[in-house]
C-alpha positions in Angstrom: 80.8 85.9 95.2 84.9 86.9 96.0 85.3 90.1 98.1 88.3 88.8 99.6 90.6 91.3 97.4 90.7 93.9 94.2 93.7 92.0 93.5 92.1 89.5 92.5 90.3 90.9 90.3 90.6 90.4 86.1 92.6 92.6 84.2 90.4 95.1 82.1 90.0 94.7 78.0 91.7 97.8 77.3 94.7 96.6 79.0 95.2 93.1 76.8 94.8 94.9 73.9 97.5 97.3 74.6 99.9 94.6 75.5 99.2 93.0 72.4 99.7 95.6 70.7 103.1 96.4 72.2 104.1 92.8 71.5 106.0 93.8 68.1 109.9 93.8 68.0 111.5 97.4 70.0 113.8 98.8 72.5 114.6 96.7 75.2 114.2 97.8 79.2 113.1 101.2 79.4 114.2 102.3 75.7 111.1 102.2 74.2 108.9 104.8 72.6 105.9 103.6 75.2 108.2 104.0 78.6 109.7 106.7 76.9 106.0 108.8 76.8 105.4 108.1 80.9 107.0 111.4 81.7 104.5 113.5 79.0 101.6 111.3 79.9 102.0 112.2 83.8 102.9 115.2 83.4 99.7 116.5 81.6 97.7 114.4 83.8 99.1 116.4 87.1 99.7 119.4 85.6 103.4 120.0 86.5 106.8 118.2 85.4 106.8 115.0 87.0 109.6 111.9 86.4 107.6 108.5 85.7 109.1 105.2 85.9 107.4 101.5 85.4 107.9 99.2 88.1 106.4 95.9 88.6 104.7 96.2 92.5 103.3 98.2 94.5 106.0 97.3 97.4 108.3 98.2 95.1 107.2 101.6 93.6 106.7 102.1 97.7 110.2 101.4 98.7 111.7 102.9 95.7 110.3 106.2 96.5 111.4 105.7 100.6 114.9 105.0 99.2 114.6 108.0 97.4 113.2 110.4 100.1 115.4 108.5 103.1 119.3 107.5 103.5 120.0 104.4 105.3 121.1 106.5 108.8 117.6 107.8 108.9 113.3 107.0 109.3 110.1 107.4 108.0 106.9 108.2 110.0 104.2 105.9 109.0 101.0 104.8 110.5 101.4 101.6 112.7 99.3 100.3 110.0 100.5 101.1 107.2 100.9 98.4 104.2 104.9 99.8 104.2 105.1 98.2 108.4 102.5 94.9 108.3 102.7 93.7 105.0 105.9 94.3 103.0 108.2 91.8 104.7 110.8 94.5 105.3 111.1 95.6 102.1 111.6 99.5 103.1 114.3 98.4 105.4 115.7 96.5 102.3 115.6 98.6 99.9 116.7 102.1 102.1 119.3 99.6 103.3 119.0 99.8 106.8 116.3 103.1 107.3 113.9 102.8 110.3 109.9 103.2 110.2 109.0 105.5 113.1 105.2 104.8 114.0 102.6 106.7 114.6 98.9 106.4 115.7 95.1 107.1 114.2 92.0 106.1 113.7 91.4 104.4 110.6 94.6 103.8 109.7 95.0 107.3 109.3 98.0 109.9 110.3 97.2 114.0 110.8 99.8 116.3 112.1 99.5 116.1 115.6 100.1 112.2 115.4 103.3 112.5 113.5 104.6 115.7 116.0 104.3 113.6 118.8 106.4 111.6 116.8 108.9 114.0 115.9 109.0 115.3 119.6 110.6 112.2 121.2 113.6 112.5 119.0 116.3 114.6 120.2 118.8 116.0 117.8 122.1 114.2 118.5 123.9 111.6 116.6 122.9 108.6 118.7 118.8 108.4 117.6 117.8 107.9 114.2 116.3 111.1 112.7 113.4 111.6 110.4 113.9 112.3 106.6 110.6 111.4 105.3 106.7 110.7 106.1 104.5 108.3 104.3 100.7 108.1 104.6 98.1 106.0 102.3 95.4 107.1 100.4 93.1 105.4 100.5 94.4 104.1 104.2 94.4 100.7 104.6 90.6 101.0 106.1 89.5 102.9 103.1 89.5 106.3 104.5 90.5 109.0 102.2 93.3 111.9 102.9 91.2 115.3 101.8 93.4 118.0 99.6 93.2 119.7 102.7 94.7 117.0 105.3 97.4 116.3 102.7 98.4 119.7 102.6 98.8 120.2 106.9 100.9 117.0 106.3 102.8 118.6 103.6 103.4 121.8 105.1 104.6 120.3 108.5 106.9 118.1 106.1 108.2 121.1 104.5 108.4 123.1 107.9 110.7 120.1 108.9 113.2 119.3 105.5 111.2 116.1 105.2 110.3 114.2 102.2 106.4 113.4 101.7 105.4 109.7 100.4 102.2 108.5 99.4 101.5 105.0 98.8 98.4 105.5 96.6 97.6 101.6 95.7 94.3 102.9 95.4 94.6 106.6 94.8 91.9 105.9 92.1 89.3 105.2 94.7 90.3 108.3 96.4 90.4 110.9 93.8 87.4 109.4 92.3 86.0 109.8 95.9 87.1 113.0 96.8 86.3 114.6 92.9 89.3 116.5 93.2 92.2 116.8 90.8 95.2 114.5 91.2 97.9 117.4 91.9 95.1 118.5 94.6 96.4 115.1 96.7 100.0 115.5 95.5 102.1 118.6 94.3 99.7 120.9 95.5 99.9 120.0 98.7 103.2 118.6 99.2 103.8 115.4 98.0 107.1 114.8 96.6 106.6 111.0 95.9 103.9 108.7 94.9 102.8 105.1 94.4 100.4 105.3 91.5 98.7 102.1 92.0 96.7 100.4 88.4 97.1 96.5 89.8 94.4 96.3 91.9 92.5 98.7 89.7 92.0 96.6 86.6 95.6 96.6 85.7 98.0 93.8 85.6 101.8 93.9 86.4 102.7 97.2 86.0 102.5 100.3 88.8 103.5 103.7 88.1 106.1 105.3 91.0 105.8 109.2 90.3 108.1 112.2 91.6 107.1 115.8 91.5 110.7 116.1 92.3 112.1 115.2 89.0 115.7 115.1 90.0 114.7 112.2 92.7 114.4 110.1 89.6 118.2 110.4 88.8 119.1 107.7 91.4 115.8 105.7 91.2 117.0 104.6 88.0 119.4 102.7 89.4 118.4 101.2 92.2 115.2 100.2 90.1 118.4 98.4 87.9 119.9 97.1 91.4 117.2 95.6 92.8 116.4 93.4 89.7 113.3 95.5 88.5 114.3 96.7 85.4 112.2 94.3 83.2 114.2 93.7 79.9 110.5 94.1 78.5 109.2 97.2 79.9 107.2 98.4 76.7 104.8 96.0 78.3 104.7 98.0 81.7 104.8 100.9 80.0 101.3 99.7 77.5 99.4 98.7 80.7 99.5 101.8 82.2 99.4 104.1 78.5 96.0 102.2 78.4 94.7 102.8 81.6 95.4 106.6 81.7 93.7 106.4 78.1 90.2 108.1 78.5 90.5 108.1 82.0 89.9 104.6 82.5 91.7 104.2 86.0 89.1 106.8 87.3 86.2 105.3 85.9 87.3 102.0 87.1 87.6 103.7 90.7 84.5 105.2 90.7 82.5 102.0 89.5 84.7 100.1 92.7 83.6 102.9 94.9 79.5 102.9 94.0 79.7 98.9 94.8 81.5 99.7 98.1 78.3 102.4 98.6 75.6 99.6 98.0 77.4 97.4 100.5 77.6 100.6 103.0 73.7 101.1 102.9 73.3 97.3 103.6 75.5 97.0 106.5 74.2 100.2 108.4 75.3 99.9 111.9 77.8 97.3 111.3 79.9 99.8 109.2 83.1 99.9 111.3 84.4 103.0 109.5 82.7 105.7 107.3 83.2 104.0 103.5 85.2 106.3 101.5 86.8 103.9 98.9 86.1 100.4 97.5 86.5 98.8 101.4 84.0 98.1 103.5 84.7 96.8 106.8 81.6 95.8 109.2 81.1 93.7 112.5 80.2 90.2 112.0 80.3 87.6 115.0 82.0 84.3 113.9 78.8 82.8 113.5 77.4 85.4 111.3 80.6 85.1 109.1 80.7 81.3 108.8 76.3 82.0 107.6 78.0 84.4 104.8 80.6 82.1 103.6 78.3 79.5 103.5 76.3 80.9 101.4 79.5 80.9 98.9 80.9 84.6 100.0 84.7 84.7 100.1 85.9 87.7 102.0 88.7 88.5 104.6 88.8 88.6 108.6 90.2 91.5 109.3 90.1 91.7 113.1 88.3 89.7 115.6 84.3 90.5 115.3 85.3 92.5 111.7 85.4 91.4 108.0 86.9 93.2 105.3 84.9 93.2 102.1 86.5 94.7 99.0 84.8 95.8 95.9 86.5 95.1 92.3 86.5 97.7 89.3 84.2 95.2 87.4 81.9 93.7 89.9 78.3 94.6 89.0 75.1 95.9 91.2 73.7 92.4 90.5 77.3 90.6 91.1 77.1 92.6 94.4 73.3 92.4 95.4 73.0 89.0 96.9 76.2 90.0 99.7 73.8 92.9 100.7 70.7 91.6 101.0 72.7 88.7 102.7 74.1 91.0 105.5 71.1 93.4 105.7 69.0 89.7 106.8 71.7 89.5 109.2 
């Protein structure tokens, strides 16, 4: 009856059982033979050299990669939106130590080039405005929307056309690859991306998030502001055994696609109500107060996203029959 968030969500089998398994006596921090194996494991998985490090949040795998991509003097573009501007307490200011967010506008919380060139245009090129160094989008956005290979790679071409750094925060790039059917070096190298948040949290993982850069040598000073900022665990083979075990098989993308097809039978339900096309494991639909206070007294737990809208997340392990009673409850509606 909870579709207030996938974070709430259990952690999968497969990922207790590697933790267990890890618990054994080894290399402290980042030492270990597990940690060690990121680099390999991500690198077959994309399909080019990539530089994987453990952290412990997606805020921090997203500001890590800012810090990487931005100096303190300078910005990112970023969707007014975006998770990195509402709901990360200044952490990007934080941990870039002192770089601004430059904002930028689109439906469904969603950025294409002509948003982040008007941008771009209102800064002139003298020392007294802060310039842009980087530009982060989400994918999926914060309304579930999805970033095609094809809208990544405009992005990443303007980004390149401009000597800026490309960011995504992919908290749930599972539910957009599995989405989109594409490759995962379709949505990053391939087009662009020199940074990425590779969420596993709200995906059936626990503690553990994987902050990748097709840019190895971006890695070289991530090391140690990972150290600086207090999130280099002294136990990372346990980081490291979450995310070994949810790249095993493919079990992040079969967790995303199983999210996704609950998402799709709340979609059909809703109908009209939908408030944006459902492209992920969100589904956000127009309720009036009334209607909302019916639904959670029926037991349903979700979120208000916006006056007259409801956001109503789907978890990797929530079944068609876990899920049925919320749609036939809003399709009486």
């Amino acid at each position: 009856m909870r579709f207030f968030s996938d974070n709430a969500a259990p952690v999968c089998q497969p990922v207790l059982d590697a933790m267990i398994a890890a618990n054994t006596l080894d290399t402290a921090y980042d030492g270990d033979a597990r940690s060690r194996a990121l680099d390999a494991r991500f690198s077959e998985l994309f399909g080019a050299e990539v530089r994987a490090l453990w952290v412990p949040s997606g805020t921090s795998a997203n500001c890590l990669a800012l810090a990487a991509l931005c100096p303190p003097h300078g910005a990112v573009v970023c969707h007014r939106e975006a998770h990195i501007h509402n709901d990360e307490a200044g952490a990007p200011g934080f941990y870039t130590h002192g770089a601004k967010l430059l904002l930028a506008d689109g439906p469904g919380a969603k950025l294409d080039v002509a948003a982040i060139e008007g941008v771009l245009a209102g800064i002139r090129d003298d020392v007294h405005q802060v310039q842009a160094h980087a530009i982060s989008i989400t994918n999926a956005t914060e309304y579930g929307l999805t970033y095609t290979p094809e809208e990544t790679a405009a992005i990443g071409a303007l980004a390149k056309a401009r000597g800026l750094g490309l960011h995504v925060d992919g908290a749930r790039f599972a539910n957009a690859v599995a989405h989109l059917g594409c490759a995962p070096a379709d949505l990053t190298w391939k087009a662009g991306v020199d940074a990425l948040s590779f969420g596993f949290v709200k995906n059936g993982g626990m503690s553990a998030e994987a902050l990748i850069f097709f840019k190895p040598e971006l890695a070289d000073a991530t090391l140690y502001r990972r150290k600086r900022a207090g999130l280099l665990l002294s136990k990372g083979r346990y980081l490291a055994a979450q995310i070994h075990a949810m790249l095993d098989d493919d079990l992040w993308l079969a967790n995303g696609r199983a999210a996704n097809a609950g998402a799709a039978l709340l979609a059909r339900a809703a109908g009209d109500r939908l408030v944006y096309p459902v492209e992920a494991n969100e589904v956000f639909v127009r309720l009036t107060p009334d209607e909302a206070a019916g639904l959670r007294a029926l037991g349903f737990d979700f979120y208000d996203w916006a006056p007259g809208e409801a956001r109503l997340v789907i978890s990797w392990n929530q079944s068609e029959a876990e899920i049925a009673p919320l749609a036939d409850a809003i399709a009486a509606l």
